[in-house]
N, CA, C and O atoms as a GROMACS GRO file, in nm:
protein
  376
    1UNK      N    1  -0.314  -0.558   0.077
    1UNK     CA    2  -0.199  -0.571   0.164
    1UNK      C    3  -0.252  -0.583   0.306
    1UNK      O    4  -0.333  -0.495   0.335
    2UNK      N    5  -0.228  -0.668   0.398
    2UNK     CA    6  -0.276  -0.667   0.527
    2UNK      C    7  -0.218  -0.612   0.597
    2UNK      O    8  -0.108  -0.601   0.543
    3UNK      N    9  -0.213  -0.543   0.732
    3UNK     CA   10  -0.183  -0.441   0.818
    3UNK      C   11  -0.056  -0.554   0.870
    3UNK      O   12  -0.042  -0.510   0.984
    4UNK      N   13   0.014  -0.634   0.863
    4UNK     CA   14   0.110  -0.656   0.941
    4UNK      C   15   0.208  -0.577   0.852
    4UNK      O   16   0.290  -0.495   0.893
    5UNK      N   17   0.184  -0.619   0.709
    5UNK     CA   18   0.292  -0.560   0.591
    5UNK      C   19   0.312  -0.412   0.596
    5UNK      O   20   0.409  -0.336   0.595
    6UNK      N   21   0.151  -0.397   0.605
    6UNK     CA   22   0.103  -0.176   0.623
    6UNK      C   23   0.254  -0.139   0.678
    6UNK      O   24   0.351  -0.079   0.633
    7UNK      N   25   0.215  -0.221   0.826
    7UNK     CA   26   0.270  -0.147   0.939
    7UNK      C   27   0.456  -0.174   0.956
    7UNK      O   28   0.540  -0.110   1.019
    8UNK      N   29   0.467  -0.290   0.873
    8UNK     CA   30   0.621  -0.300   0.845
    8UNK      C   31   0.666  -0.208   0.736
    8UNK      O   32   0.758  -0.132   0.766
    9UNK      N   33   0.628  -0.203   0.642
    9UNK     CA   34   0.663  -0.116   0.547
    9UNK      C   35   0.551   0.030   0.552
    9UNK      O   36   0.476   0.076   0.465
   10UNK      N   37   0.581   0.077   0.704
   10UNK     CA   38   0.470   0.207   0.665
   10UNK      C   39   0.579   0.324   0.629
   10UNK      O   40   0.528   0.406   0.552
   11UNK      N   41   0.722   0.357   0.665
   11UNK     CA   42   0.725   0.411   0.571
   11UNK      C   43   0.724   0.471   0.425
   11UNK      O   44   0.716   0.591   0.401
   12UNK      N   45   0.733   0.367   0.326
   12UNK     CA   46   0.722   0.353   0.180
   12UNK      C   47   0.585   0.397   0.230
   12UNK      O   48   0.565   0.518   0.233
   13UNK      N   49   0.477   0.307   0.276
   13UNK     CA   50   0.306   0.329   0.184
   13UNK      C   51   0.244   0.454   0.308
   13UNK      O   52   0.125   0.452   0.340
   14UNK      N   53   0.310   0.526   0.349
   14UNK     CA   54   0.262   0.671   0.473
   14UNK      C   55   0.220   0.759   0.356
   14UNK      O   56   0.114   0.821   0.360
   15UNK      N   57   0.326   0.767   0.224
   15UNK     CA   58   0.271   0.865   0.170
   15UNK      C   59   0.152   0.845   0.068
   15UNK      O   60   0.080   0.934   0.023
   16UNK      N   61   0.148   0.716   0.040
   16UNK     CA   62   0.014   0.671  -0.036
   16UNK      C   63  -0.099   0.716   0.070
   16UNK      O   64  -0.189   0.797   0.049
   17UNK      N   65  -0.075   0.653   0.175
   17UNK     CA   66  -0.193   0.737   0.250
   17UNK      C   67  -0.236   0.854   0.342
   17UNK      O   68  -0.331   0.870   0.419
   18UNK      N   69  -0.102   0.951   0.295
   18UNK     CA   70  -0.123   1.060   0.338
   18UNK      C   71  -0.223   1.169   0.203
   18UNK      O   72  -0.278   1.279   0.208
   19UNK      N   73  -0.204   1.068   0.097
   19UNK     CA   74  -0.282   1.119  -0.049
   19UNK      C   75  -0.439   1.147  -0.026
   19UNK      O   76  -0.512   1.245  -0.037
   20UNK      N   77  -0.460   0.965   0.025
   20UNK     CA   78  -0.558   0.978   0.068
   20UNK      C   79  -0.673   1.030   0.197
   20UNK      O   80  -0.792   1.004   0.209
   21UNK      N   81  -0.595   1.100   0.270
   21UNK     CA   82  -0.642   1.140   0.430
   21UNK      C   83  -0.541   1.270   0.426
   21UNK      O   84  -0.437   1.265   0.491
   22UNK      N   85  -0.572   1.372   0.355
   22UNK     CA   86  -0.473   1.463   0.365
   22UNK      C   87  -0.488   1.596   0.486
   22UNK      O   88  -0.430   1.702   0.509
   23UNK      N   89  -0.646   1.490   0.565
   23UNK     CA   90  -0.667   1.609   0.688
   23UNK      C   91  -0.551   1.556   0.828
   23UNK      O   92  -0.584   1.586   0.943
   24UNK      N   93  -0.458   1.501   0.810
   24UNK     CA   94  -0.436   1.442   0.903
   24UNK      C   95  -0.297   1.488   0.918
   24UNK      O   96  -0.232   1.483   0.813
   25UNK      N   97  -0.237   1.531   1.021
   25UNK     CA   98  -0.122   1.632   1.016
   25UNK      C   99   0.000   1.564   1.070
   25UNK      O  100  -0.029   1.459   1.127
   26UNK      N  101   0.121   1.591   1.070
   26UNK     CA  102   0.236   1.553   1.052
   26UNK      C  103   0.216   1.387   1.227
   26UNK      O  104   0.233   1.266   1.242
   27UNK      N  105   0.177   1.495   1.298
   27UNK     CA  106   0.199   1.441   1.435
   27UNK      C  107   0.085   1.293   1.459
   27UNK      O  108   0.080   1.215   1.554
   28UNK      N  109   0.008   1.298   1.338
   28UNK     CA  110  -0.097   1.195   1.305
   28UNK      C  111  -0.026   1.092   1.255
   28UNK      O  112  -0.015   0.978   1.300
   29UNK      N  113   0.016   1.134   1.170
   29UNK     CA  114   0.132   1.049   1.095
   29UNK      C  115   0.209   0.924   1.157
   29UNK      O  116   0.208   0.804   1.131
   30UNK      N  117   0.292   1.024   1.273
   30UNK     CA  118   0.404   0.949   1.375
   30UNK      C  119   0.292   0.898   1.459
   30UNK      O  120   0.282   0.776   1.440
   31UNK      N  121   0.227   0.931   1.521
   31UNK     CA  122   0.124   0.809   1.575
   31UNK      C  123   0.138   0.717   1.568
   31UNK      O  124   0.200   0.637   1.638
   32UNK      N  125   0.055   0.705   1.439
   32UNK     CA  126  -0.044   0.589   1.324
   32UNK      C  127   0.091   0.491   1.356
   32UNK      O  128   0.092   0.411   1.450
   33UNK      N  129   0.174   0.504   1.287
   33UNK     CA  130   0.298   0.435   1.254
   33UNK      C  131   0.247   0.260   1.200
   33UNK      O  132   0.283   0.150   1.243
   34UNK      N  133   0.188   0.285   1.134
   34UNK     CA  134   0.138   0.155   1.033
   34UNK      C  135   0.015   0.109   1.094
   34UNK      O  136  -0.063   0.049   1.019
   35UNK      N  137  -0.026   0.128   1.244
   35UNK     CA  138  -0.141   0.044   1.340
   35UNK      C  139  -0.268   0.103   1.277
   35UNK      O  140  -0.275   0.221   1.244
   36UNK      N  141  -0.354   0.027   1.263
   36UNK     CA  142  -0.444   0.014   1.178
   36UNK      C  143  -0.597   0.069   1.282
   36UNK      O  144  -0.690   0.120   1.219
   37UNK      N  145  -0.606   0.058   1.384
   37UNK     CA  146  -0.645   0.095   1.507
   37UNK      C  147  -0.628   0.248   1.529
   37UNK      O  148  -0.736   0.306   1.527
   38UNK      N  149  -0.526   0.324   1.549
   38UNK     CA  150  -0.451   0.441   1.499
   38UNK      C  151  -0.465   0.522   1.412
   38UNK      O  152  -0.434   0.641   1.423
   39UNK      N  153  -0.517   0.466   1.305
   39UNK     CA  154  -0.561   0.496   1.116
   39UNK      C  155  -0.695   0.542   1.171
   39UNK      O  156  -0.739   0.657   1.176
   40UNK      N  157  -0.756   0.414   1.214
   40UNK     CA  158  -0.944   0.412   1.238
   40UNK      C  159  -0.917   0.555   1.307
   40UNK      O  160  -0.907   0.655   1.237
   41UNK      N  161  -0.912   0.557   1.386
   41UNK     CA  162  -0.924   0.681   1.506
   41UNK      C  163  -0.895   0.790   1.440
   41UNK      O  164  -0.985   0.872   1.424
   42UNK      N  165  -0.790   0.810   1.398
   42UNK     CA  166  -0.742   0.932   1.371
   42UNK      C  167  -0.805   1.003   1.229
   42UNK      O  168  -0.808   1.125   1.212
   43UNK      N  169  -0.842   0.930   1.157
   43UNK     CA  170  -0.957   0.960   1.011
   43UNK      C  171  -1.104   0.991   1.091
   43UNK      O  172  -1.170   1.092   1.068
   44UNK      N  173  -1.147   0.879   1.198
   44UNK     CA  174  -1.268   0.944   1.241
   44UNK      C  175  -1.251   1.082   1.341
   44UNK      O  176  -1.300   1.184   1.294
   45UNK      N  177  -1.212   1.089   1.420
   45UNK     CA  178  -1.153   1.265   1.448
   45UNK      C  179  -1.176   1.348   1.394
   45UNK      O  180  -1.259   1.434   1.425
   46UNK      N  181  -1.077   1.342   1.253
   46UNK     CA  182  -1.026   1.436   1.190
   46UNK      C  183  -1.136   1.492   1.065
   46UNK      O  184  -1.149   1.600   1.007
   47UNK      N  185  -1.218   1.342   1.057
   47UNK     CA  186  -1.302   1.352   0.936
   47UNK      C  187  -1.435   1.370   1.000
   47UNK      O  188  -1.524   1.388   0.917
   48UNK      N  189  -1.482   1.372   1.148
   48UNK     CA  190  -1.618   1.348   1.173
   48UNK      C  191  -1.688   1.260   1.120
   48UNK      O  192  -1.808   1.281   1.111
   49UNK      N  193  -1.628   1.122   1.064
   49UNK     CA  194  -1.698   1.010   1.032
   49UNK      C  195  -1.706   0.908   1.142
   49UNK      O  196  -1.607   0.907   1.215
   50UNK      N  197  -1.828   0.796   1.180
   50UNK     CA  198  -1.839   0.696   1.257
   50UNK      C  199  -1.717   0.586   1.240
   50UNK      O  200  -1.640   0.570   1.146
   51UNK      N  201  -1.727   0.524   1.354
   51UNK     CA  202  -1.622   0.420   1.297
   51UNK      C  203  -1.649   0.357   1.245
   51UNK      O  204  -1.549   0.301   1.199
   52UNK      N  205  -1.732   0.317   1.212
   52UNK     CA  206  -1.788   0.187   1.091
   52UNK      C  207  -1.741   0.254   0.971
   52UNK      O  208  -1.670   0.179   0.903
   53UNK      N  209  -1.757   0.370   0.921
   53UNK     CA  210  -1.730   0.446   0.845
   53UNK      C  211  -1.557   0.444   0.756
   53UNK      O  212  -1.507   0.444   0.644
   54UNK      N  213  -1.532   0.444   0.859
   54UNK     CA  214  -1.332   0.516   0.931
   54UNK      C  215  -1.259   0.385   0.906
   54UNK      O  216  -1.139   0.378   0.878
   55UNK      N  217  -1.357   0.260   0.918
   55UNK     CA  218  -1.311   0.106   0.886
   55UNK      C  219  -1.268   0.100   0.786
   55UNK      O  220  -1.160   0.100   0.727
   56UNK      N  221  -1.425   0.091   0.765
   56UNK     CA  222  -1.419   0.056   0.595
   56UNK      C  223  -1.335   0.141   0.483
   56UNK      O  224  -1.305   0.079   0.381
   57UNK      N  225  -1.289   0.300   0.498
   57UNK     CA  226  -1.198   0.351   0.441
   57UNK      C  227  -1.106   0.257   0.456
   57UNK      O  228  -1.100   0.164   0.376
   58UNK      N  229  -1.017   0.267   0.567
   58UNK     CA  230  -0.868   0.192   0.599
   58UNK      C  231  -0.882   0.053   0.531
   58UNK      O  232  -0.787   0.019   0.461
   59UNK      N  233  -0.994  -0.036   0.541
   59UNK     CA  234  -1.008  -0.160   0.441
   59UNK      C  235  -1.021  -0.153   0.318
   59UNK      O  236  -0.991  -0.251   0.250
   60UNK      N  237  -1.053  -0.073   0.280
   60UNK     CA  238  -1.051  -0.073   0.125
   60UNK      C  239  -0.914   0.001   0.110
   60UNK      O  240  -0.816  -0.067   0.081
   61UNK      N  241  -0.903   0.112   0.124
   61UNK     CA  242  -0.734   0.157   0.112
   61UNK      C  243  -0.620   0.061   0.106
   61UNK      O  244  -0.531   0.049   0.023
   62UNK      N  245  -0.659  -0.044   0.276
   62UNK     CA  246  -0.578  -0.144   0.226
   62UNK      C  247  -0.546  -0.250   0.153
   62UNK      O  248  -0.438  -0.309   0.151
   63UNK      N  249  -0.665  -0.279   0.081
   63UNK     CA  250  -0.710  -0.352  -0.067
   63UNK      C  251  -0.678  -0.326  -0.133
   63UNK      O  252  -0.649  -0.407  -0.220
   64UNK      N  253  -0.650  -0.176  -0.153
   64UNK     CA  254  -0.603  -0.097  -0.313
   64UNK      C  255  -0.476  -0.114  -0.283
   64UNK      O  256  -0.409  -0.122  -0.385
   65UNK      N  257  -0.417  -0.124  -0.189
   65UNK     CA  258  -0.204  -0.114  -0.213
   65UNK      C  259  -0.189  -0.257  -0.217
   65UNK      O  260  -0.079  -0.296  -0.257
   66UNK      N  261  -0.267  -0.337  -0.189
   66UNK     CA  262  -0.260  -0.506  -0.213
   66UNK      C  263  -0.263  -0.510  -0.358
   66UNK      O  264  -0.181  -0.571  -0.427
   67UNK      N  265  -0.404  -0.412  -0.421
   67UNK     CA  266  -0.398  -0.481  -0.587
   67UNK      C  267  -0.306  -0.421  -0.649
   67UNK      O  268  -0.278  -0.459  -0.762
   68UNK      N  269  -0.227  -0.299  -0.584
   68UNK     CA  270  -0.114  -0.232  -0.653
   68UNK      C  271   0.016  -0.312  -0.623
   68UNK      O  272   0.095  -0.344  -0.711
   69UNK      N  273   0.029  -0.339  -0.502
   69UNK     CA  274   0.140  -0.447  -0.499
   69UNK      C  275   0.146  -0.580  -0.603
   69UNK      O  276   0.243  -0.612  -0.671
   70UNK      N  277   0.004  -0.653  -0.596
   70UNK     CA  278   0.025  -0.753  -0.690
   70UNK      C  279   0.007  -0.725  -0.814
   70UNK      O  280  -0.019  -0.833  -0.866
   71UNK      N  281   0.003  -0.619  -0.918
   71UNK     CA  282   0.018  -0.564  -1.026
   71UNK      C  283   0.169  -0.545  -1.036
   71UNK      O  284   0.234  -0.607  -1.120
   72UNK      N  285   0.218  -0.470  -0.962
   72UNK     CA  286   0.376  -0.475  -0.962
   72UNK      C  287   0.474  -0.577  -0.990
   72UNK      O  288   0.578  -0.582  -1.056
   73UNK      N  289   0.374  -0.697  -0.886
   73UNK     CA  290   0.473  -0.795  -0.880
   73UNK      C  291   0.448  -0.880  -0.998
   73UNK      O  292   0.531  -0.964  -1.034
   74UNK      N  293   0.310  -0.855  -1.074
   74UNK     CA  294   0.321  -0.928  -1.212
   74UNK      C  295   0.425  -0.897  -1.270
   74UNK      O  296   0.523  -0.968  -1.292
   75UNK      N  297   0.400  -0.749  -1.307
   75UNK     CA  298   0.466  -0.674  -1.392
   75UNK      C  299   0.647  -0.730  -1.367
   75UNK      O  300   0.719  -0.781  -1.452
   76UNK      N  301   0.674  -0.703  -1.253
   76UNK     CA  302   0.772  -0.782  -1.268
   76UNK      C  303   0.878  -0.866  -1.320
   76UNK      O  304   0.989  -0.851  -1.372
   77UNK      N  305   0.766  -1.005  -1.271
   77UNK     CA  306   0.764  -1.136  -1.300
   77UNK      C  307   0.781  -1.131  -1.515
   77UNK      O  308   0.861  -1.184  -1.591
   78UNK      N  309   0.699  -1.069  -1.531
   78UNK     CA  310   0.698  -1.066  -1.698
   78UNK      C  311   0.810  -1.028  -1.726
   78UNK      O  312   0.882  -1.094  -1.801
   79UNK      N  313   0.852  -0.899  -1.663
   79UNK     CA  314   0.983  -0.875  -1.740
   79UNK      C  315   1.073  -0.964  -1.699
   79UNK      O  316   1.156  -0.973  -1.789
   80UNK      N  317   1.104  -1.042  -1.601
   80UNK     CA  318   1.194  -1.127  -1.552
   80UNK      C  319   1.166  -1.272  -1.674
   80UNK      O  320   1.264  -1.326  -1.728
   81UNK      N  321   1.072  -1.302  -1.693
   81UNK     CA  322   0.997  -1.391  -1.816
   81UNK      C  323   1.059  -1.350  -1.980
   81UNK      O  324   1.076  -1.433  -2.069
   82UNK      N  325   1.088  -1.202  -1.990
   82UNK     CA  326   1.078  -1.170  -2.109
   82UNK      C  327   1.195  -1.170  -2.136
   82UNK      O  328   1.228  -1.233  -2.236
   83UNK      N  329   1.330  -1.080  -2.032
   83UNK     CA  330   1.425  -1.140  -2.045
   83UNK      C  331   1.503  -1.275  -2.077
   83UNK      O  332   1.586  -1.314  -2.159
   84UNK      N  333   1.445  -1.317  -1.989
   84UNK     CA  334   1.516  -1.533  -1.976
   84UNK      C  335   1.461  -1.544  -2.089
   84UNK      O  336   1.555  -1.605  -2.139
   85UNK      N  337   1.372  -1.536  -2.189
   85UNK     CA  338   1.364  -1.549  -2.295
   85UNK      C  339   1.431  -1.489  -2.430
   85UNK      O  340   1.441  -1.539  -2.542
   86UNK      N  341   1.468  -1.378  -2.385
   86UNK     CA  342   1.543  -1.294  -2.492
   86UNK      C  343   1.702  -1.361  -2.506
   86UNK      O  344   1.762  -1.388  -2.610
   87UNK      N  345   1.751  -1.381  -2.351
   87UNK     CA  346   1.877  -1.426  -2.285
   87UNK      C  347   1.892  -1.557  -2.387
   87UNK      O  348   1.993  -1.576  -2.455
   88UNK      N  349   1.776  -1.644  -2.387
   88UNK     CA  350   1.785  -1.817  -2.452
   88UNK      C  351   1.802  -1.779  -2.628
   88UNK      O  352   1.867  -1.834  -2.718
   89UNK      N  353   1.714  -1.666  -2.626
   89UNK     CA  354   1.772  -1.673  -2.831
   89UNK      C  355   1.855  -1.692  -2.852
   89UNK      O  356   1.910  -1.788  -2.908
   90UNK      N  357   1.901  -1.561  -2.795
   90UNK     CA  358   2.059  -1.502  -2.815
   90UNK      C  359   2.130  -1.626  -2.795
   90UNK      O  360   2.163  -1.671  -2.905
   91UNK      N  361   2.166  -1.696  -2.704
   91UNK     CA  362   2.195  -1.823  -2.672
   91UNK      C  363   2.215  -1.943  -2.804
   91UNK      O  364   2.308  -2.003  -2.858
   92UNK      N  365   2.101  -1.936  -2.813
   92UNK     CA  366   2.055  -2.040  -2.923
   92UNK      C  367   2.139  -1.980  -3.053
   92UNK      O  368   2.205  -2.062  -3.116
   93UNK      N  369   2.140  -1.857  -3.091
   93UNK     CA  370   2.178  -1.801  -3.210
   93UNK      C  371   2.312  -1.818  -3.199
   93UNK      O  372   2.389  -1.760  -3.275
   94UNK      N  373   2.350  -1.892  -3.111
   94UNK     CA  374   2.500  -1.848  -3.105
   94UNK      C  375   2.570  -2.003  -3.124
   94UNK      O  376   2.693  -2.015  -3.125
   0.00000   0.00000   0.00000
């Protein structure tokens, strides 16, 4: 998922990554508010990691709600597939 989406939909995915960064306290939170810049900083702080470090978390984190988003949206798509197919039997049988 890329940080424009993060940061539009950060309330839904705040608590996915409050899972993952659980040193980071309420007022971290309202900060951040999806900015990805914000994320970096506030994990290196909190975690005593470099920023190179503090990056690469927030990039891969945001990789993983990308491959979870597009798993979803398969998943989806199939059932939307499996239906229109069930919908045409029935159809046909009739």
């Amino acid at each position: 998922m890329n940080w424009d989406r993060i940061e539009g939909n950060w309330k839904q995915v705040k608590g996915k990554a409050r899972e993952q960064w659980g040193k980071l306290t309420d007022s971290d939170w309202d900060q951040i508010a999806g900015k990805k810049d914000q994320l970096v900083g506030r994990i290196q702080e909190r975690y005593g990691i470099s920023k190179d470090e503090a990056q690469k978390q927030a990039d891969e984190w945001a990789k993983a709600q990308s491959d979870v988003s597009q798993q979803e949206q398969q998943r989806q798509h199939e059932q939307q597939h499996n239906r229109a197919h069930e919908q045409h039997k029935e159809t046909v049988k009739r």
